[in-house]
C-alpha positions in Angstrom: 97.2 111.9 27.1 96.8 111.6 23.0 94.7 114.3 21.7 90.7 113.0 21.4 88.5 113.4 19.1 84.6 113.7 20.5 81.8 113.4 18.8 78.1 114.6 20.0 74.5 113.9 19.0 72.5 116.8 19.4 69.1 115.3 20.3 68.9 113.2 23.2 72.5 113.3 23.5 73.9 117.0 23.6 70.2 118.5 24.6 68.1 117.2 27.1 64.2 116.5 27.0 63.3 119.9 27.2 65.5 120.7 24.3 68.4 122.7 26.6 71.8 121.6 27.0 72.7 120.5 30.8 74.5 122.8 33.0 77.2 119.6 33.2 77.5 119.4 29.5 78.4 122.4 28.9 80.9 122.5 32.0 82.8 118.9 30.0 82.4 120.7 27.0 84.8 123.9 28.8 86.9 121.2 29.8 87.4 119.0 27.0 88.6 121.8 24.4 90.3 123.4 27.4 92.6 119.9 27.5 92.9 120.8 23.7 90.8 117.7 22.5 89.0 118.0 19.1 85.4 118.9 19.8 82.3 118.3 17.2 78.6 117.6 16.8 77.6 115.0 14.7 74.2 115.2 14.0 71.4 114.1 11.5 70.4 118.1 11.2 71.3 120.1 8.4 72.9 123.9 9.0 69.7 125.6 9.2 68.4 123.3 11.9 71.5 123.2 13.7 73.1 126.9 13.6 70.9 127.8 16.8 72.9 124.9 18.7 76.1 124.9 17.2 76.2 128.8 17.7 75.0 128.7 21.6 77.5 125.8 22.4 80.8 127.6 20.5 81.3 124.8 17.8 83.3 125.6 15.4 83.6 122.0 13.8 80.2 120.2 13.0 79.4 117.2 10.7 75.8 117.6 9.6 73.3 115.8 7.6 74.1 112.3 8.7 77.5 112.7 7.9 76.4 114.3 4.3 78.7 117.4 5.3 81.4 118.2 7.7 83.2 121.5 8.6 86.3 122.5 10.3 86.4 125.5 11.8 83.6 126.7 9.8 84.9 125.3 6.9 83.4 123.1 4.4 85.7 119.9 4.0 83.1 117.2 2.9 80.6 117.0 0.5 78.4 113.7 0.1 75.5 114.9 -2.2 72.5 112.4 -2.7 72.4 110.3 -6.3 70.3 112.8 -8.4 68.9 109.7 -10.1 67.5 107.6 -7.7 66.7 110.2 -5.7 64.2 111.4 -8.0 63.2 107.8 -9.2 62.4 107.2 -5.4 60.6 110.5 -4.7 58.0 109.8 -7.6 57.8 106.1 -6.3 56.8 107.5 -3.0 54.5 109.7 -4.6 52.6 107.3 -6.0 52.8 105.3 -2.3 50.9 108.1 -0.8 54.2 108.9 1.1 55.5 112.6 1.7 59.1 113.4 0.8 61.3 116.2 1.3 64.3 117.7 0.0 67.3 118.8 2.9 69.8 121.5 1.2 72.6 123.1 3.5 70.8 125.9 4.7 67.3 125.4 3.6 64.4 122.3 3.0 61.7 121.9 0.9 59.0 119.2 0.4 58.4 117.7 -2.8 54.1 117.0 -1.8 51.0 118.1 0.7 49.6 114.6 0.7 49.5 114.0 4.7 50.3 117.4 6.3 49.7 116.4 10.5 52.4 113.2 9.6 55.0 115.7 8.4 54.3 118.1 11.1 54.6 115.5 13.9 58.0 114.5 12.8 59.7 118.0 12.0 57.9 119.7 15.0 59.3 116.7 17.5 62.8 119.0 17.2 61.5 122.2 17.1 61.3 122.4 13.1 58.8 123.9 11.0 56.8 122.0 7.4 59.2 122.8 4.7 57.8 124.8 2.2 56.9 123.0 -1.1 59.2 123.3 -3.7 59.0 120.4 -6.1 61.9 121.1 -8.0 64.6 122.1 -5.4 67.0 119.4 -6.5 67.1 121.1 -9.9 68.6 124.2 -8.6 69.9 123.3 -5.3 72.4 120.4 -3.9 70.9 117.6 -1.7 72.6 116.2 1.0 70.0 114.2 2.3 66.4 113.6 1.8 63.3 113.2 4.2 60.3 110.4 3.7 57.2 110.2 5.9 56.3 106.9 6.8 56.0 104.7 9.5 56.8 101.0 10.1 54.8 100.1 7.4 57.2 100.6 4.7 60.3 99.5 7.0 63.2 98.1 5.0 60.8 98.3 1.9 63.0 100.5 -0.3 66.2 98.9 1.0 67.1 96.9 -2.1 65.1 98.7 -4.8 67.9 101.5 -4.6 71.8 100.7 -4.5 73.1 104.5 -3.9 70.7 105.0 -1.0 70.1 104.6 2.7 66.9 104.9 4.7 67.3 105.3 8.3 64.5 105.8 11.2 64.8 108.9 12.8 61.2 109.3 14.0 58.3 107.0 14.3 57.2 108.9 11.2 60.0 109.5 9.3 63.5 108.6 8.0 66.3 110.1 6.5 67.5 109.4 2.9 71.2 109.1 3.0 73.7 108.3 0.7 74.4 104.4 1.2 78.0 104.4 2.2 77.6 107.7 3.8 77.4 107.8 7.6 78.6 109.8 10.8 81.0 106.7 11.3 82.2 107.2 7.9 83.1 110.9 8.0 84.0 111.3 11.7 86.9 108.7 10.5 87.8 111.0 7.3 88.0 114.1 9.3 89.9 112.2 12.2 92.1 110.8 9.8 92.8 114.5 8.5 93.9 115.8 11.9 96.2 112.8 12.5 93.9 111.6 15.3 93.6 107.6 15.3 90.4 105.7 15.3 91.2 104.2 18.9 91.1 108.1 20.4 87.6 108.6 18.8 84.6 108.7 21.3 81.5 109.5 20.3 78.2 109.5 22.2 74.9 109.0 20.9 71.2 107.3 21.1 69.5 107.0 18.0 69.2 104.7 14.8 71.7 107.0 13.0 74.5 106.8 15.8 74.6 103.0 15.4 77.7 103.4 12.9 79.5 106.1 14.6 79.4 104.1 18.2 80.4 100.8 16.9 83.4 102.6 14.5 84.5 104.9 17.5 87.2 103.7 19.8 84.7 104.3 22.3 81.1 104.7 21.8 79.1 105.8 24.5 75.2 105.5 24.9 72.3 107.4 26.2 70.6 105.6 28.6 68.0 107.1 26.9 68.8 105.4 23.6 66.8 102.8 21.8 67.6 99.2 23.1 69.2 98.0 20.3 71.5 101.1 20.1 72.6 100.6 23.9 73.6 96.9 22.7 76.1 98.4 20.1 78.1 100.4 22.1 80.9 100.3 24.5 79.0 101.9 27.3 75.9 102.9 28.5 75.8 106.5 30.6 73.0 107.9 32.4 70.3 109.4 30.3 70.6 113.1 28.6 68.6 114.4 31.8 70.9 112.7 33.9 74.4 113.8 33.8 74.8 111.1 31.3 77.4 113.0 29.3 79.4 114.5 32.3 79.3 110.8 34.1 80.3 109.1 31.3 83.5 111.3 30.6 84.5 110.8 34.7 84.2 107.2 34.6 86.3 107.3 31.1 89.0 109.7 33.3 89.0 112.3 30.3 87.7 114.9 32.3 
C-alpha cells in the first residue's frame, strides 16, 4: 500500500461532543502511523488552542489556523500571514458596524473592541476558549495568521467583495474566521503532501465544518462527519457515522486502511 497522508479536524471530527477523543480514534490513530502513514490535524485553531490536543494525541505534524501555518515534526514549514492592509481597513469597518474583531497570533489572541462581550463569549467558549484580552494594536507587534469577527448571518457574504486578499468563513453561528483568500487547509495539506512525495490521490482527510469544504473536495478522499453540516456532507466522498459514533474508526474499515 502507498504511504497516506491523513488529515483530521479537531472539532466534531477528532473530539467528540463532550470534547474527548473516542477510545476508537485513538486506537486508528495507533494503527495508522504504526503502518507508517503520514498523520496530521488540520484544524481552524491556532497553537495555543490546539497544544492541549495535539500534545494528548502525540502529533507531531499539525496545520493550524485554517491552513495559515503548518509544522512538520514540530517544525515550522508554512507561513501565510494575513494582508496587514486590509486587515486593518476591515477591522475599523467593522468597528464602525458594531461588530467585534479579534486578532489570532501563533500562540496567543487578542481582541481589537468590547462592543458585545456575551456574542464573543458564546463563540470562543463553544471550544473551550476563553475572551481574548484586548489589545488593539497586536498586529503592530505581532504576526497574524488569521483574524476573528463576531457576527451572525446578518452580514453573511457582506465583506466578500469589498476585500481581494481576504476570506471570511463561518465557523460558529457567531463568528467567522478571517483567512487569507487563497489560503485554505486544501491548499496547504497539498504543499506539505507535495513536500513528502505523497500524491494528491493518497490524501484523505476527514472533516465537518464550513472550513473542511476545500480540504474534502481537494483530498483524494474526503470523508464526512455525519455530524457535518448538510451542505458539507454533499461535498465529500463519503459520509461516516458521526464523531460519537465510531465515525472515524468505521470509515477507515470500510476504506480497508486499517
Amino acid at each position: 500500500m502507498n504511504r497516506k497522508f491523513f488529515a483530521f479536524d479537531i472539532d466534531g471530527t477528532l473530539l467528540d461532543s463532550n470534547k474527548q477523543p473516542l477510545d476508537s480514534t485513538l486506537k486508528a490513530l495507533d494503527l495508522l502511523r504504526d503502518a507508517g502513514h503520514f498523520v496530521t490535524v488540520a484544524t481552524g485553531r491556532s497553537r495555543f488552542h490546539a497544544q492541549d490536543i495535539i500534545r494528548s494525541l502525540s502529533f507531531d505534524n499539525y496545520i493550524l489556523c485554517n491552513g495559515a501555518a503548518a509544522f512538520l515534526s514540530h517544525q515550522q514549514v508554512y507561513k501565510n500571514l494575513l494582508d496587514e492592509t486590509q486587515l486593518a481597513a476591515f477591522v475599523a469597518e467593522a468597528q464602525e458596524l458594531g461588530i467585534d474583531t479579534a486578532f489570532v497570533g501563533m500562540d496567543t489572541a487578542k481582541r481589537a473592541s468590547s462592543l458585545d462581550i456575551a456574542k464573543m463569549e458564546a463563540a470562543m467558549h463553544s471550544f473551550g476558549a476563553q475572551l481574548p484580552e484586548l489589545d488593539m494594536d497586536f498586529p503592530e507587534e505581532k504576526e497574524v495568521y488569521q483574524a476573528l469577527a463576531f457576527y451572525g448571518k446578518e452580514y453573511e457574504h457582506f465583506f466578500d467583495e469589498k476585500y481581494s486578499k481576504l476570506r471570511f468563513v463561518r465557523w460558529h453561528e457567531n463568528s467567522v474566521d478571517v483567512v487569507p483568500k487563497e489560503g485554505s487547509k486544501a491548499a496547504t495539506i497539498l504543499c506539505v503532501a507535495e513536500q513528502l512525495g505523497i500524491a494528491q490521490e493518497d490524501v484523505i482527510c476527514f472533516g465537518d465544518g464550513q472550513n473542511d469544504r476545500e480540504m474534502l473536495t481537494a483530498a483524494g478522499v474526503g470523508v464526512a462527519m455525519g455530524n457535518a453540516v448538510s451542505e458539507i456532507q454533499q461535498v465529500a466522498d463519503m459520509v461516516t457515522a458521526s464523531n460519537d459514533e465510531d465515525g472515524i474508526w468505521l470509515a477507515l474499515k470500510e476504506l480497508q486502511l486499517i
